[in-house]
N, C-alpha and C positions, 0 to 999 in steps of 0.2 A: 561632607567637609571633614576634616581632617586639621589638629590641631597640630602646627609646627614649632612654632614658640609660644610663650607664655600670654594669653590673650590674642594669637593670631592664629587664624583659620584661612584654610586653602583647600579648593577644589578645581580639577583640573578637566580638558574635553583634549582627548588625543585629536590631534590634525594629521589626518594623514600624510596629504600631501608635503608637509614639512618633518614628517616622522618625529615629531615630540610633541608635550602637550601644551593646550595653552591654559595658563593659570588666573582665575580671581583668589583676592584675598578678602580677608574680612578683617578688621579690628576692634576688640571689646574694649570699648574707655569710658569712662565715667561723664567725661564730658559730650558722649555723643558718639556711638556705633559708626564706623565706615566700612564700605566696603571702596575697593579698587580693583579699576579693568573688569568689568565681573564677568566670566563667561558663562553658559548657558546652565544653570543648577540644576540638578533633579528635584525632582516632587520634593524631598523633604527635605532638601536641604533650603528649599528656597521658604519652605513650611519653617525651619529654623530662626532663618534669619526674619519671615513678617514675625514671630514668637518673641524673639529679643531686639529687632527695633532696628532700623539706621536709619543715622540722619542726613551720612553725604557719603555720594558714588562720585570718588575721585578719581580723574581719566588721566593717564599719564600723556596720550599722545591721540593726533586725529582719526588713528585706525586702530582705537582699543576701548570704543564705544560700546564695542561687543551685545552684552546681553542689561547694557544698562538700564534702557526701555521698561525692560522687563522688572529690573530690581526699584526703577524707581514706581512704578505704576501699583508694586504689591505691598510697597512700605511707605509712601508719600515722601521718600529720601530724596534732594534735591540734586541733580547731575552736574559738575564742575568739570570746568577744563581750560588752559589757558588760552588765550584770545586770540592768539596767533595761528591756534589750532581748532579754535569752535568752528568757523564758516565749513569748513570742510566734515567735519562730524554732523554737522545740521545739514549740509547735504546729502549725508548718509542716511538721515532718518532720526539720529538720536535729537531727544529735546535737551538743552545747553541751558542753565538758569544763573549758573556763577562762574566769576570769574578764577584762574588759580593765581596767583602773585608768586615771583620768588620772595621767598624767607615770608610770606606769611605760614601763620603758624595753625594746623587743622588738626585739635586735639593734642596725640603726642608728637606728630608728625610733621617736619617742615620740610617746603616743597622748595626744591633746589633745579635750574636751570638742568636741563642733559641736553640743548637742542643741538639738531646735525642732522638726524635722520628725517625733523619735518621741524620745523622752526616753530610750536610752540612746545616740544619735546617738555617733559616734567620728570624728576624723579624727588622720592620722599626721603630725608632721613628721618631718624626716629633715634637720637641718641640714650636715651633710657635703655635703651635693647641692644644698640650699637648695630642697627639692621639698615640696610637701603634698602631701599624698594624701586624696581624700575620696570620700565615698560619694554621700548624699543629699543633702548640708547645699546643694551647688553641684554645677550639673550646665554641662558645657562643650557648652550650643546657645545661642544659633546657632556653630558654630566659628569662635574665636578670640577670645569673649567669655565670659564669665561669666553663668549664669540659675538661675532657679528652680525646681523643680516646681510645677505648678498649687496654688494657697491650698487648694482644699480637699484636698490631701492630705498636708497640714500638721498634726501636732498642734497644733502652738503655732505659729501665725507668728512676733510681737514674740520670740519665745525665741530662735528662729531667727536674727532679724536680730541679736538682740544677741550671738550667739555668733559670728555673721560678723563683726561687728566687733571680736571679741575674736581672729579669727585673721589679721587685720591685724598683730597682736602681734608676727607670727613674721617670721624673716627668711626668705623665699622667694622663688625667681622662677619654678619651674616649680609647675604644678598639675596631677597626675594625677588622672582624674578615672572615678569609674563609670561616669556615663552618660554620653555625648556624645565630644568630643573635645578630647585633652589639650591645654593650652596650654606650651606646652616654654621661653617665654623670657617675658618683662614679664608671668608671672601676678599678680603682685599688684599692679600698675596695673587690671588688668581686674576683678581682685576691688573695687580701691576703687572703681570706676566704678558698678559693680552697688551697694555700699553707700551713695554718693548717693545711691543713688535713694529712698534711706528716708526716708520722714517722720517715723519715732518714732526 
C-alpha cells in the first residue's frame, strides 16, 4: 500500500487482459477505517490493514466485490453496497450486510448516485479532500485522462452520461479511481473534457 493523499492508501493488481491496474483504496478516519473495492492484497499489506482495523468495505458497483471476502473475514469489517446492486454481488459469492443510500454520510465520505453502467452504481465524495472516488462510472485510461468502459458493458449508456454530468456538481479536484490510474490534481477539468464529448 502506498500512500496518495493525506489518510489515503492504495494498492493496485495489474489486469492484463485490460492493460491497467485495478485499485483498492483504504481510508484512515477517526470515526472508523474503510476500505473500498479492495483488490487482492499481499501478505503485508493485508498484515497492515488487520494492525490498524476497518470497520466497512464499501463496494461502489456489483462487479467490484473483488477481494472483499477476504478483507472482511481478516478484520470483522462489515461489506456494503447499494441494493440495487447486492443480488448480483451475492451471486458472485461476496457476503452483502448493508445497505449504501445516497447522501448518506460513511465517516468523511458521502455516497452519491453514478448509476448507468449497472443501476445501483455508487461513487463517494469526500469534500474535506475535494477527492471522488469511483468505481465503474470512470475509469482513469489512458493515464491522466478520464474514459470509459466499452458500451457494451454498459447497462444504460445515456444513464451513465447523465450521472457524469450530475458529478460535475461536486467540488473536487482529485479522482480516485478503480480502474486505471488516479488523477491527484485538475480531475474535474478531465472529467469535463470526457463529458464534451457527449452528444445527448
Amino acid at each position: 500500500m502506498r500512500e496518495i493523499l493525506d489518510g489515503v492508501f492504495m494498492w493496485s493488481r495489474l489486469s492484463e487482459p485490460h492493460g491497467y491496474n485495478f485499485n483498492g483504496h483504504f481510508i484512515r478516519h477517526p470515526d472508523g477505517n474503510v476500505v473500498i473495492d479492495p483488490v487482492e492484497p499481499e501478505a503485508d499489506d493485508l498484515e497492515q490493514l488487520i494492525a490498524v482495523g476497518v470497520a466497512r468495505i464499501l463496494i461502489t458497483n456489483r462487479n467490484h466485490s473483488r477481494a472483499a471476502n477476504t478483507i472482511r473475514e481478516a478484520t470483522g469489517a462489515r461489506n456494503a453496497i447499494h441494493p440495487s446492486d447486492a443480488e448480483h454481488a451475492r451471486s458472485q459469492g461476496c457476503v452483502i450486510e448493508d445497505p449504501l443510500a445516497h447522501g448518506e454520510v460513511i465517516g468523511p465520505l458521502v455516497v452519491v448516485a453514478a448509476d448507468g453502467k449497472s443501476p445501483g452504481e455508487v461513487a463517494f465524495h469526500w469534500p474535506g479532500q475535494r477527492a471522488l472516488i469511483v468505481g465503474d462510472a470512470v475509469i482513469g485510461n489512458p493515464p491522466g485522462r478520464c474514459g470509459l468502459l466499452p458500451e457494451a458493458k454498459l447497462d444504460d449508456p445515456p444513464r451513465l452520461r447523465k450521472s457524469l454530468r450530475a458529478l460535475l456538481e461536486f467540488d473536487f479536484d482529485c479522482l480516485l479511481v478503480g480502474d486505471g490510474t488516479p488523477i491527484l490534481s485538475g480531475a474535474k477539468a478531465r472529467l469535463k473534457e470526457l463529458v464534451a464529448t457527449f452528444s445527448d
